[in-house]
N, C-alpha and C positions, 0 to 999 in steps of 0.2 A: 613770262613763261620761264620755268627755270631750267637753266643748260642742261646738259648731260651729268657735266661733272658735279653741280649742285644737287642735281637727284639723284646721284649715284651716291654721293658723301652721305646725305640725310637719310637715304635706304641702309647706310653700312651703321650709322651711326646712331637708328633706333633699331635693329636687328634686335633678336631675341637670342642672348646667351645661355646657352645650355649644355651643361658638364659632363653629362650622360647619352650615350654609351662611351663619348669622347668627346672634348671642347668642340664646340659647332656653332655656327649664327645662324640664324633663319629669317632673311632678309624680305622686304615686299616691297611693291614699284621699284624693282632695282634700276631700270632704265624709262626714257619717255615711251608712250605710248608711240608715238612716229615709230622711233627706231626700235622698236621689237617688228613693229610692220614690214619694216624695210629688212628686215633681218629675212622675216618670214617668205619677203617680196623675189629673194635671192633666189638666180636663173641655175641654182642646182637643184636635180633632180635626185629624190633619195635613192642611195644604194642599193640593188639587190642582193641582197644580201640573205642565204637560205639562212646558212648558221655561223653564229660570231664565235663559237666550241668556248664562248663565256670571255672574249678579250677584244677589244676594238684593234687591237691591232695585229689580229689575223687577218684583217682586210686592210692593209696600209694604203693602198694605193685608193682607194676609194672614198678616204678621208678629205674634209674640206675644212682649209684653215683660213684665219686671218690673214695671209704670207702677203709678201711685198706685192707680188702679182695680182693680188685681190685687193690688196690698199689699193693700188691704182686702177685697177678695175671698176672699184666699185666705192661709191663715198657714205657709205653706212659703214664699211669697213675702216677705210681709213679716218673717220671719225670716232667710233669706238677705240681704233687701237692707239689714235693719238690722245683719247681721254685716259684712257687706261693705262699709257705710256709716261703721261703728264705728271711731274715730280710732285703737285700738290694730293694727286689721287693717290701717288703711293705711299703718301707720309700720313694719309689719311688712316688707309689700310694698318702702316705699321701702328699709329695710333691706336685703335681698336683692337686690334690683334693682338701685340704685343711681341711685333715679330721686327725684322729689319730683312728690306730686299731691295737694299743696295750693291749694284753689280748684278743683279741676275736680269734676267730676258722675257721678254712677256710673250706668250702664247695663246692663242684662242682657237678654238677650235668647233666649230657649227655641225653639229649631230644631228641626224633626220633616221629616228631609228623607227623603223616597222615590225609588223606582226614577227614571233621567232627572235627577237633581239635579247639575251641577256645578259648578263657581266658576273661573274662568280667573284668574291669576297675578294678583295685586294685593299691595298694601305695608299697606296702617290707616296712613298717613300725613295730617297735616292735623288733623282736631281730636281726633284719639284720641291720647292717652300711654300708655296700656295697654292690653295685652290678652289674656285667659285664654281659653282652652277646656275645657270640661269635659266628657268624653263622659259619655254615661247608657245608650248603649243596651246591654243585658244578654246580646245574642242572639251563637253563636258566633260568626257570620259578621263581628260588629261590631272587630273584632280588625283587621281588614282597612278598616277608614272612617275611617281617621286623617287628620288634615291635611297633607297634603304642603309640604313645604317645596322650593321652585322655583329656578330661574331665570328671567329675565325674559321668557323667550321659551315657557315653559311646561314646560323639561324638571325632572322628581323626580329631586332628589338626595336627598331623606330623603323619610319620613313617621313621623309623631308617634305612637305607640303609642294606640290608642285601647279597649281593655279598658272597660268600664263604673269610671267615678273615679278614671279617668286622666285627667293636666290635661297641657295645652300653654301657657306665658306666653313673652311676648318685648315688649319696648317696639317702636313701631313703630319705622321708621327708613326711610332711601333705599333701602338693601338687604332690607329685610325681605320679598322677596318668599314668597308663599304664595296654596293653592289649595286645589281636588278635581277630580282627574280624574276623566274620566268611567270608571264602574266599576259595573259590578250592586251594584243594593243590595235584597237581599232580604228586604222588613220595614220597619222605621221608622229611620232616623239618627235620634238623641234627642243635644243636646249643648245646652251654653251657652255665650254667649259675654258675657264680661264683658269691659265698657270703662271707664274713669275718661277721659272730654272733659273739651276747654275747655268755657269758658263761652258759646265762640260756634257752638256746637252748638246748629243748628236745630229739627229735631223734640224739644222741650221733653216732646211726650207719651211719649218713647219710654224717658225715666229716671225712677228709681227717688224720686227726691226733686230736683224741678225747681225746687226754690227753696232747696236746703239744696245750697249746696258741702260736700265733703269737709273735713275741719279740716287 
């Protein structure tokens, strides 16, 4: 059986590169089947949340991250974040990418979004260098909750395939715009989002090892 970090390398490394509407990868089996399980298996219940007014963090406090607390809580997390922390995973990344994220901090963060949830156009510009999507949720309908890839003013030129371990990466950039439009969502959106920040990324509680840069 192949590890995490061996499925995760061979998901990063046949990914599909695509230049339009900005540089993107569109990854599949990103992780083993176990652990999307165990992800899924995690004793948070989603948010209620009426309206996001288009930003996840109009609701901070209801957010659930990877953080030191849930490493030791819980060992789907702390196995994820020590693969994703792991210096052969991020020379992987920079490989493929053609990025470097050495000295930045890893972040993950477990979304359980319901009916009413949507996100208006934005870039991950500023202290993110990275950024992955991994869906989880397993339900037909979840085929249809992919992330839209935009233009600035909110119109979908694409959406990223979202199958349960199906991944989305792209570095941020000026152009990287991206959303959710509003759209029924029947059930639970289940996805993650991994980031590698600067150092001068404020909520220290919100990563995975807040005192261990990446190597």
């Amino acid at each position: 059986m192949d590890s995490l970090l061996d499925q995760f390398s061979r998901s990063l490394q046949t990914g599909i590169e695509i230049e339009t509407p900005f540089r993107h990868w569109l990854l599949e089996r990103v992780l083993p089947d176990e652990i999307c399980a165990a992800i899924r298996a995690l004793p948070f219940a989603p948010p209620a949340i009426a309206d996001t007014a288009g930003k996840r963090e109009t609701h901070n406090s209801t957010r659930t991250f990877f953080s030191v607390e849930n490493r030791r809580r819980f060992a789907v997390c702390q196995e994820l974040a020590e693969t994703l922390q792991n210096p052969a995973a991020v020379e992987r990344i920079e490989a493929r990418c053609a990025t470097r994220l050495g000295g930045s901090f890893l972040r993950i963060e477990y979304c359980q979004d319901t009916e009413g949830f949507w996100l208006e156009p934005h870039t991950d510009i500023g202290a993110k260098l990275f950024t992955m999507l991994i869906y989880l949720s397993p339900d037909d309908a979840a085929a249809a909750w992919g992330t839209d890839l935009m233009t600035p003013t909110g119109e979908v030129l694409s959406s990223a395939p979202s199958l349960a371990n199906n991944g989305l990466v792209f570095l941020p950039g000026q152009n990287t715009w991206h959303g959710f439009r509003k759209r029924p969502i029947e059930g639970v959106r289940r996805s993650l989002i991994v980031n590698y920040v600067r150092d001068e990324w404020r909520s220290r509680h919100e990563l995975a090892f807040p005192d261990r840069p990446v190597a």
